[in-house]
C-alpha atoms as a printed R data frame, in Angstrom:
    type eleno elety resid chain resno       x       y       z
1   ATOM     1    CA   UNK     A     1 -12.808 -78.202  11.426
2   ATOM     2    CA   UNK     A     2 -15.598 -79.977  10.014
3   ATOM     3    CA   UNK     A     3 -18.048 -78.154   8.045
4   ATOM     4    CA   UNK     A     4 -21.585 -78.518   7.860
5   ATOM     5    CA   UNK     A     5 -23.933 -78.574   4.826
6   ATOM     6    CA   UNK     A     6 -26.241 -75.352   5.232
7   ATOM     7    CA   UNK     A     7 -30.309 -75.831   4.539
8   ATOM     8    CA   UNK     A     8 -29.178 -73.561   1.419
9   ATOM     9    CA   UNK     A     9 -26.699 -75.746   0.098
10  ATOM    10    CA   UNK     A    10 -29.160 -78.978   0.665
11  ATOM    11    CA   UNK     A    11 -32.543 -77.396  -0.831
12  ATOM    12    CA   UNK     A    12 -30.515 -75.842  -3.571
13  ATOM    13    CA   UNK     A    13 -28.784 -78.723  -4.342
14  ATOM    14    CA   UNK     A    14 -32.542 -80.733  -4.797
15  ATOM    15    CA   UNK     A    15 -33.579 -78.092  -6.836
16  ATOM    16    CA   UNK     A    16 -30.792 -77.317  -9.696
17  ATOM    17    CA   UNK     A    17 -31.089 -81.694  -9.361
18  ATOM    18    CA   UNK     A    18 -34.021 -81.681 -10.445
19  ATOM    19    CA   UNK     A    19 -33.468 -79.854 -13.274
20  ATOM    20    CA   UNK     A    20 -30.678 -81.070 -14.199
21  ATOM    21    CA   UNK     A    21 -32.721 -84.014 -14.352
22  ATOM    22    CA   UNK     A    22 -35.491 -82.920 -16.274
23  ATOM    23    CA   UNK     A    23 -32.675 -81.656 -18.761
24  ATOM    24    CA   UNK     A    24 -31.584 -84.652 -19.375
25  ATOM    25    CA   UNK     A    25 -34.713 -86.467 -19.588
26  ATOM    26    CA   UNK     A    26 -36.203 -84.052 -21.897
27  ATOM    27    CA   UNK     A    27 -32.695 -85.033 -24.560
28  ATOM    28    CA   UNK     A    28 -34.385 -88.509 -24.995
29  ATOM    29    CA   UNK     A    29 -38.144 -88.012 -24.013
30  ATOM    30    CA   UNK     A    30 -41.471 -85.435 -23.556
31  ATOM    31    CA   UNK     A    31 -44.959 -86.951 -23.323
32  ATOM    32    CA   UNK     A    32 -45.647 -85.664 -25.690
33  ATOM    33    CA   UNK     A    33 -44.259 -84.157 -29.225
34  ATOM    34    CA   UNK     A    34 -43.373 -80.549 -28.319
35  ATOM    35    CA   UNK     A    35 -44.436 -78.253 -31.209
36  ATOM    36    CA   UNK     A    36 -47.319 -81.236 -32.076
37  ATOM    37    CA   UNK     A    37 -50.505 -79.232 -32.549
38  ATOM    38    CA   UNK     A    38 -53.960 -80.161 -31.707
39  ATOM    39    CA   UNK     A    39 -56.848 -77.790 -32.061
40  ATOM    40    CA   UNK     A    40 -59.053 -80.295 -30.603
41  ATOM    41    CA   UNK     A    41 -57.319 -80.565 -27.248
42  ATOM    42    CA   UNK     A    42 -56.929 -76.487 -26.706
43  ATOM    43    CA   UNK     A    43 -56.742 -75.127 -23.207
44  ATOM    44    CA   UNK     A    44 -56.995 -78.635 -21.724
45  ATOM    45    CA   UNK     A    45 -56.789 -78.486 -17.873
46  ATOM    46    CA   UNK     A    46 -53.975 -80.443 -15.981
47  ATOM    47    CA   UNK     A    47 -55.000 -83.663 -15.676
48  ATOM    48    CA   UNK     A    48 -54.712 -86.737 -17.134
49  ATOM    49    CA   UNK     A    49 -53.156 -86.953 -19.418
50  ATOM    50    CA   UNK     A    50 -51.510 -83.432 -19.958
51  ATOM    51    CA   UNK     A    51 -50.132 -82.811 -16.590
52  ATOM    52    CA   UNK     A    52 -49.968 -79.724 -17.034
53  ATOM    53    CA   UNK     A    53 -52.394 -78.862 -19.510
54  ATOM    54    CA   UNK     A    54 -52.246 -77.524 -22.536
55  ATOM    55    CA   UNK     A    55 -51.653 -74.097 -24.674
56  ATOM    56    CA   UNK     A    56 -54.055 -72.725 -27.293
57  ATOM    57    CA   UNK     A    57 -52.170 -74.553 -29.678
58  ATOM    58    CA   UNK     A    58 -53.107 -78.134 -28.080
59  ATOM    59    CA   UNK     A    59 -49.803 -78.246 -27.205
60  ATOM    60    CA   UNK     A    60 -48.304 -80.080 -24.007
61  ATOM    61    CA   UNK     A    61 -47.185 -77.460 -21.591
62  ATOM    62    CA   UNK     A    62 -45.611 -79.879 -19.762
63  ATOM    63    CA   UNK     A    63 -43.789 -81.075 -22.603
64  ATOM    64    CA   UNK     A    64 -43.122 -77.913 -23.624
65  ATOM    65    CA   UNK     A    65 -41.304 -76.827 -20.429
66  ATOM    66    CA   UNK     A    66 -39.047 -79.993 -20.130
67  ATOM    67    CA   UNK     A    67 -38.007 -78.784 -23.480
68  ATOM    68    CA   UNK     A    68 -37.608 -75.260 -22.720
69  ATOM    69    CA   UNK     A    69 -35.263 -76.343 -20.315
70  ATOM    70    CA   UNK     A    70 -32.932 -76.988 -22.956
71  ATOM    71    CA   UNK     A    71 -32.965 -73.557 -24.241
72  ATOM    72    CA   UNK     A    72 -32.587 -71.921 -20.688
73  ATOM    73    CA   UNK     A    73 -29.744 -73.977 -19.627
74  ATOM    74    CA   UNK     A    74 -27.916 -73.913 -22.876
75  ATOM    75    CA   UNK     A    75 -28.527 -69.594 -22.636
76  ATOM    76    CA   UNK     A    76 -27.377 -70.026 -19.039
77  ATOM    77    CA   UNK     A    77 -24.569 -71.960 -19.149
78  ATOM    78    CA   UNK     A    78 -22.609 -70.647 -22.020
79  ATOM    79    CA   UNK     A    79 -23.473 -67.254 -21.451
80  ATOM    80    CA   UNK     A    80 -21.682 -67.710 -17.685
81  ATOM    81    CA   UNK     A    81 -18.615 -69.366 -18.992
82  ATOM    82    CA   UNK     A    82 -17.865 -66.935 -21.718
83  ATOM    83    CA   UNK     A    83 -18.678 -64.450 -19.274
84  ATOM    84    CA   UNK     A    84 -16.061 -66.191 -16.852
85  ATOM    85    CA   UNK     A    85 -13.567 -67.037 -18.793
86  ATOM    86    CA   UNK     A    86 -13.510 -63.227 -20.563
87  ATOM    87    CA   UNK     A    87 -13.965 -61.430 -17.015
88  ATOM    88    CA   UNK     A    88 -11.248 -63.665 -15.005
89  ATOM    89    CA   UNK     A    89  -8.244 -63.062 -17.728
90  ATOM    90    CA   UNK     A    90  -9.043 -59.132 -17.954
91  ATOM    91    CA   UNK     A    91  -8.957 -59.541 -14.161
92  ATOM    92    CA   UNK     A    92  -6.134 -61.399 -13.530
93  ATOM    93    CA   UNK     A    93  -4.205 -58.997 -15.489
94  ATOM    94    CA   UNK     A    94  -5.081 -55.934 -14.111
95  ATOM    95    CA   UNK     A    95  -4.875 -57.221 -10.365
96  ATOM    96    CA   UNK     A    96  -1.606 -58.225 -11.104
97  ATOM    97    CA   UNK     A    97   0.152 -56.313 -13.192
98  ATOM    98    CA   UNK     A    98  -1.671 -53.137 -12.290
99  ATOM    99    CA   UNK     A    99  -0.296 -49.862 -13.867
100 ATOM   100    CA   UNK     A   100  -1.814 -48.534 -17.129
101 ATOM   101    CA   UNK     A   101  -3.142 -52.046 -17.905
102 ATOM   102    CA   UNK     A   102  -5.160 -52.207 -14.353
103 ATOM   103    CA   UNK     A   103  -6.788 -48.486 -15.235
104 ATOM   104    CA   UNK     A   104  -7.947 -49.231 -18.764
105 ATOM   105    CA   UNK     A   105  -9.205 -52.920 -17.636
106 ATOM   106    CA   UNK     A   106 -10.805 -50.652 -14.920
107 ATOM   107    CA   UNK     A   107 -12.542 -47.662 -16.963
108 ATOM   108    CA   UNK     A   108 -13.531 -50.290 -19.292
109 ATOM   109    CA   UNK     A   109 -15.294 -52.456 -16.949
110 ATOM   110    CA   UNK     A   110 -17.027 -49.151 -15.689
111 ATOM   111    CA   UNK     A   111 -18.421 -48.263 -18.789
112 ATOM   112    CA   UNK     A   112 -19.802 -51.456 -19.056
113 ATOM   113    CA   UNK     A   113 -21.105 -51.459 -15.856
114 ATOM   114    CA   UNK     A   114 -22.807 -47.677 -16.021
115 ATOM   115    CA   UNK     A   115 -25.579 -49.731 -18.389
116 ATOM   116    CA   UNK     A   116 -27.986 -52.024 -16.302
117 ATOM   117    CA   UNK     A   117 -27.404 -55.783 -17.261
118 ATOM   118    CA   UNK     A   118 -30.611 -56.328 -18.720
119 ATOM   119    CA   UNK     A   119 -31.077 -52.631 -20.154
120 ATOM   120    CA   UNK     A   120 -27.285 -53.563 -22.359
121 ATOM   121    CA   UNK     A   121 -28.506 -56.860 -23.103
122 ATOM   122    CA   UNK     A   122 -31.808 -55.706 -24.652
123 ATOM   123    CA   UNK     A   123 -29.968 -52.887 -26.871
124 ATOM   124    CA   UNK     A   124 -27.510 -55.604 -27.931
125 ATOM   125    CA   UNK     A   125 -30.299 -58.243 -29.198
126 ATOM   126    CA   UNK     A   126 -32.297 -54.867 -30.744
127 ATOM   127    CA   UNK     A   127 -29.039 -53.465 -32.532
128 ATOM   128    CA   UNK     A   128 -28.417 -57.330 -34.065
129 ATOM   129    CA   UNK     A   129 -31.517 -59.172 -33.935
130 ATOM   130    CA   UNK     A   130 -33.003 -61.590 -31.802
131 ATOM   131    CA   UNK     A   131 -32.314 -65.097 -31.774
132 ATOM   132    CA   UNK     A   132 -30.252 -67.592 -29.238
133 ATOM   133    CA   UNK     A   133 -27.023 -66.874 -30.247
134 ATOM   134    CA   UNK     A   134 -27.215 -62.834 -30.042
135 ATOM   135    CA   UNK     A   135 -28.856 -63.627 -26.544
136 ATOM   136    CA   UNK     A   136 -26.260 -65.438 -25.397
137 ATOM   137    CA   UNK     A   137 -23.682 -62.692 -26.920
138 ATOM   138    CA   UNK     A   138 -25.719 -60.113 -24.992
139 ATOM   139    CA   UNK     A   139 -25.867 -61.882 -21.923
140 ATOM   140    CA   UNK     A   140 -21.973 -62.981 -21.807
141 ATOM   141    CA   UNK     A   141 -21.082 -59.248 -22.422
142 ATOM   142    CA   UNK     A   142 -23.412 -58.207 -18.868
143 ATOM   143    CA   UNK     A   143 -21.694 -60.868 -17.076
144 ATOM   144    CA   UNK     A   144 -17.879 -60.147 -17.445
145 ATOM   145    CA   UNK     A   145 -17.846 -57.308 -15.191
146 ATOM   146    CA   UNK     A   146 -18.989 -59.144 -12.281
147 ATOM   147    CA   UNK     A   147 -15.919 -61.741 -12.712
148 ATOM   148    CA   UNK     A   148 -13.732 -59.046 -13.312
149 ATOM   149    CA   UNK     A   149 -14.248 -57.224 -10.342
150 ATOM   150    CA   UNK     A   150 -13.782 -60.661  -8.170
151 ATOM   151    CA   UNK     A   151 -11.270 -61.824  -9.768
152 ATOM   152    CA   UNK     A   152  -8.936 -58.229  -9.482
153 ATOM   153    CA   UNK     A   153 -10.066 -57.902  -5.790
154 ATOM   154    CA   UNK     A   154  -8.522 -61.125  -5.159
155 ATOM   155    CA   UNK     A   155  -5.022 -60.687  -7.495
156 ATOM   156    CA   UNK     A   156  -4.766 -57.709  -5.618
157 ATOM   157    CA   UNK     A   157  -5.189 -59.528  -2.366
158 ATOM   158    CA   UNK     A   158  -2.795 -62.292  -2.382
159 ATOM   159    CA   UNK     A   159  -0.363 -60.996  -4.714
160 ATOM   160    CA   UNK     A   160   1.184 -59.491  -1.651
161 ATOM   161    CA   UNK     A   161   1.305 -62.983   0.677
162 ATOM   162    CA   UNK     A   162   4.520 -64.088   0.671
163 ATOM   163    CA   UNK     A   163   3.938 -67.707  -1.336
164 ATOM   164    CA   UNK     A   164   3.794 -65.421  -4.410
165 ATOM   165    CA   UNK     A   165   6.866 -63.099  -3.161
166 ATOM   166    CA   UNK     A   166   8.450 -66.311  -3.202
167 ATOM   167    CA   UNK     A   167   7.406 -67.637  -6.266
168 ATOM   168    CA   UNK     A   168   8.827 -64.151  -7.311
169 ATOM   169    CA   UNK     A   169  12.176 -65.016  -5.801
170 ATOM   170    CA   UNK     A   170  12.755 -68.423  -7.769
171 ATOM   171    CA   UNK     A   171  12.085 -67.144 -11.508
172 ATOM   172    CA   UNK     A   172   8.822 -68.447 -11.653
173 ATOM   173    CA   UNK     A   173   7.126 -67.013 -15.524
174 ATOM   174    CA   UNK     A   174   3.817 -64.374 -14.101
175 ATOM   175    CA   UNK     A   175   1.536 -66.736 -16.061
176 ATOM   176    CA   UNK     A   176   2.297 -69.766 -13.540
177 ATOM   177    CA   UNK     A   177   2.373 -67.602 -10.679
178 ATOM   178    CA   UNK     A   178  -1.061 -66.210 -11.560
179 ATOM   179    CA   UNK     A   179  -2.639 -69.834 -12.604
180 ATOM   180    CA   UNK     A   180  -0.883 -72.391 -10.244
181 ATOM   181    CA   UNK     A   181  -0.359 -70.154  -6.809
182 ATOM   182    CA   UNK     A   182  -3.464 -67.091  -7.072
183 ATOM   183    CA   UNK     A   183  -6.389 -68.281  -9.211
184 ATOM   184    CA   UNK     A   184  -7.172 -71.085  -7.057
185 ATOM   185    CA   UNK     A   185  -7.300 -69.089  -3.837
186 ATOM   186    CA   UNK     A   186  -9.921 -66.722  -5.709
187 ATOM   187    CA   UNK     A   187 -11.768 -70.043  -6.781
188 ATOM   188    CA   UNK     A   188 -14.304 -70.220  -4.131
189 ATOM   189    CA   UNK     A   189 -15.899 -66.937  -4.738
190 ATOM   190    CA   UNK     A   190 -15.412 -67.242  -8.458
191 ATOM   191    CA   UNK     A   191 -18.076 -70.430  -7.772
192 ATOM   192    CA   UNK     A   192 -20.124 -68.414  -5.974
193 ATOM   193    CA   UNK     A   193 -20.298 -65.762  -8.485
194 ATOM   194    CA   UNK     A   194 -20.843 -68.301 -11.241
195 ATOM   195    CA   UNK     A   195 -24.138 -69.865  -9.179
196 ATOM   196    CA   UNK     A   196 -25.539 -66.144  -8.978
197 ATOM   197    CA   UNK     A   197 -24.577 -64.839 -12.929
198 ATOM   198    CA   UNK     A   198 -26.499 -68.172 -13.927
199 ATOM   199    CA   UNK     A   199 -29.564 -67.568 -12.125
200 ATOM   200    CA   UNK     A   200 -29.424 -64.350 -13.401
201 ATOM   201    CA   UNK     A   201 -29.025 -65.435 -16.759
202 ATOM   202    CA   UNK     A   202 -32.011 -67.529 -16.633
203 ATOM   203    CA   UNK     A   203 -34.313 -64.779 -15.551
204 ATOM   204    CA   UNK     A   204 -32.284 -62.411 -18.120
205 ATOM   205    CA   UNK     A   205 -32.796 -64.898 -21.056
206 ATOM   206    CA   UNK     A   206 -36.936 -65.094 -19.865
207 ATOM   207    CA   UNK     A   207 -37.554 -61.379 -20.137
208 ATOM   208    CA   UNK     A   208 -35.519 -61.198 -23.281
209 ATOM   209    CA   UNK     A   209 -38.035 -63.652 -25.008
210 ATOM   210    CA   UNK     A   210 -41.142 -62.452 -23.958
211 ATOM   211    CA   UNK     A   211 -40.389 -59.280 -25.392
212 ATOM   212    CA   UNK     A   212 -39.895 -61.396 -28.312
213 ATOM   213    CA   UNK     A   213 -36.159 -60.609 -28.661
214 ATOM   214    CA   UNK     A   214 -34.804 -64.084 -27.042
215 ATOM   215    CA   UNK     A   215 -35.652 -67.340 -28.602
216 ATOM   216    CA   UNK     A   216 -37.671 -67.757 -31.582
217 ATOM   217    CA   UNK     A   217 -40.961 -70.035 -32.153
218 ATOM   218    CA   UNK     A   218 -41.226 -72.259 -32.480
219 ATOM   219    CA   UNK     A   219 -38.400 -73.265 -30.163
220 ATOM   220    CA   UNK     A   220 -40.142 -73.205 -26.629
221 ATOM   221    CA   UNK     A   221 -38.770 -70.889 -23.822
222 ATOM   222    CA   UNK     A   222 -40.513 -70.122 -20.346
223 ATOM   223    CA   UNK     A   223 -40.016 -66.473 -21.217
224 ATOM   224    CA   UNK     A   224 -42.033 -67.021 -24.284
225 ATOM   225    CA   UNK     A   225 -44.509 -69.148 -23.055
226 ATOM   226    CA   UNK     A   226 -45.503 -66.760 -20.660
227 ATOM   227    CA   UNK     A   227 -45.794 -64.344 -23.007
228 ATOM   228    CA   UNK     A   228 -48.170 -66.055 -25.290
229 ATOM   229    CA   UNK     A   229 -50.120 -66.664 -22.198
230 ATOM   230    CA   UNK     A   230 -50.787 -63.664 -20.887
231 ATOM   231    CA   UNK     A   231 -54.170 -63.153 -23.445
232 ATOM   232    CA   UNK     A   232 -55.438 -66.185 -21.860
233 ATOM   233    CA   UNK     A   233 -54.991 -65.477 -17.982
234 ATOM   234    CA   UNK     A   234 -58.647 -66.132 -17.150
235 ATOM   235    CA   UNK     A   235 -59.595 -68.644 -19.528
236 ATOM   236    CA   UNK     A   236 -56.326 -71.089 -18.785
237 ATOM   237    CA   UNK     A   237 -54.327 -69.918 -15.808
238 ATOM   238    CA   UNK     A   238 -52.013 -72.668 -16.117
239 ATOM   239    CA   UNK     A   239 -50.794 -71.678 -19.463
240 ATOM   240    CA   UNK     A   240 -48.987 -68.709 -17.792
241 ATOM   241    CA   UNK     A   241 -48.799 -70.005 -14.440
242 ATOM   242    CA   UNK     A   242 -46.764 -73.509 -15.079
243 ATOM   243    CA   UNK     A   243 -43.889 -71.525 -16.686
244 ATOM   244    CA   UNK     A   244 -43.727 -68.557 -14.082
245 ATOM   245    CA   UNK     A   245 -43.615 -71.031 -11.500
246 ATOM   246    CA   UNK     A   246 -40.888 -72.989 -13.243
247 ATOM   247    CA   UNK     A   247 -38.554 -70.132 -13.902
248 ATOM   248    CA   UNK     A   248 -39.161 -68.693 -10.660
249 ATOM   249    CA   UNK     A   249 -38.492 -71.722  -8.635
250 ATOM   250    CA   UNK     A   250 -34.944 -72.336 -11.122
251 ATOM   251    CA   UNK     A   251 -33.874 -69.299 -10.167
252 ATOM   252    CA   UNK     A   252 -34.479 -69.204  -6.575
253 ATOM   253    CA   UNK     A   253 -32.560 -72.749  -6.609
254 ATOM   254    CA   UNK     A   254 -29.417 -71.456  -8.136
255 ATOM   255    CA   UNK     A   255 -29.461 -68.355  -5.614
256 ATOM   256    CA   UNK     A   256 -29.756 -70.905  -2.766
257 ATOM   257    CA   UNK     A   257 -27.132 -72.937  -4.260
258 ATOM   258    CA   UNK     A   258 -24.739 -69.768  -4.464
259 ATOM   259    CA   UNK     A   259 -25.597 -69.233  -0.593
260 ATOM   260    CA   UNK     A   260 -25.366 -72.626  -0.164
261 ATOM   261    CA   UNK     A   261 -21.581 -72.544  -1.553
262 ATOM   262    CA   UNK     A   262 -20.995 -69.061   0.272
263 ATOM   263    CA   UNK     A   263 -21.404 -70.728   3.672
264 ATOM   264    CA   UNK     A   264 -19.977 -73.889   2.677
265 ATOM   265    CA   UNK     A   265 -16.237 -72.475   1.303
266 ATOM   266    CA   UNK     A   266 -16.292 -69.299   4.035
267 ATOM   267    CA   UNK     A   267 -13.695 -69.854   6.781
268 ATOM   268    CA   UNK     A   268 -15.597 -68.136   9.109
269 ATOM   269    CA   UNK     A   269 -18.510 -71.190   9.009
């Protein structure tokens, strides 16, 4: 049966695009030189020929955010795989070998659960210091439960169809069985997962720096910009309101795009 592209997949899609685009972009160009100060030009309206105005620096917010996009991605990304790749091992081994090695895989990912996400992350980054590195420690160590849960659920699941009883029955080694005949059945929700932990990670890695604990100056982040903008709400709205909007609208993308993939890979669509 054919499948259809939802309206989530589609808008989703046009939004992690674009910036994915604007990543890119911002590698080989800004308007404008990003940490480039200019006390003249301070709390500029958008306009010509700072789009979106600029900071009480004189900076370019606009500039400023392409670059930030950098650091956000960069958090996002690497956080997710280590995150994946860490939480889909400890699951694939205690989905299918169970036994003493399923409980401890278990309690442990309990314990780590029993902290919220962001409340771990932010005694993680206090314990060892801020900076992008520890953030993206912090962040990879609040996302392995999540893929560790899917990916057990699903061991457990089709460990029991008989392609892997079979697989059994010819000698196959456990470490082909569980990477050539049950990860890639568990691969569609491991996606899904992925497209959710990074849009989480984003929004994670913004709160983190504007308590001052992610990303330091003068390195731009949307988490810090808002931050320094929030003495300056009534003089220059858009010094807090161009970065809200941006993080806000990356992580609603990457939530559609995880509904998006949902629908898309469900058998039931």
């Amino acid at each position: 049966m054919q499948r259809k592209f939802s309206s989530n997949l589609i808008i989703g899609g046009l939004i992690v695009g674009f910036f994915f685009l604007m990543l890119t972009v911002s590698f080989f160009y800004t308007p404008f030189a990003v940490n480039e100060m200019r006390s003249a030009e301070r709390f500029l309206p958008p306009g010509k020929p700072y789009l979106l105005g600029t900071d009480n620096f004189g900076r370019d917010v606009f500039s400023r955010i392409m670059k930030g996009t950098q650091t956000a991605f960069l958090v996002g990304t690497v956080s997710v795989l280590i995150g994946m790749v860490i939480g889909v091992s400890l699951g694939a081994l205690s989905g299918y070998f169970g036994g003493w090695l399923d409980r401890t895989i278990t309690q442990l990912n309990a314990t780590i659960q029993a902290f919220p996400g962001v409340l771990l992350a932010l005694m993680i980054v206090a314990v060892f210091g801020p900076g992008t590195v520890n953030t993206i420690i912090a962040l990879s160590i609040t996302a392995i439960p999540g893929f560790t849960r899917i990916t057990r659920s699903g061991f457990l699941q089709f460990k029991e169809y008989s392609f892997v009883e079979a697989a059994v029955t010819i000698g196959l080694s456990p470490l082909t069985i569980m990477c050539r005949h049950i990860l890639p059945q568990i691969v569609p929700s491991l996606l899904v997962a992925a497209s959710t932990a990074f849009a989480g990670a984003l929004l994670a890695e913004a709160g983190l720096s504007y308590l001052g604990l992610g990303v330091q100056p003068p390195e731009p982040s949307w988490g810090r910009m808002i931050n320094e903008a929030q003495g300056y709400l009534r003089q220059a709205p858009w010094y807090s309101l161009a970065p809200g909007l941006v993080l806000l609208l990356a992580v609603l993308g990457f939530n559609l795009l995880s509904d998006g993939i949902r629908d898309l890979l469900d058998p039931k669509h």
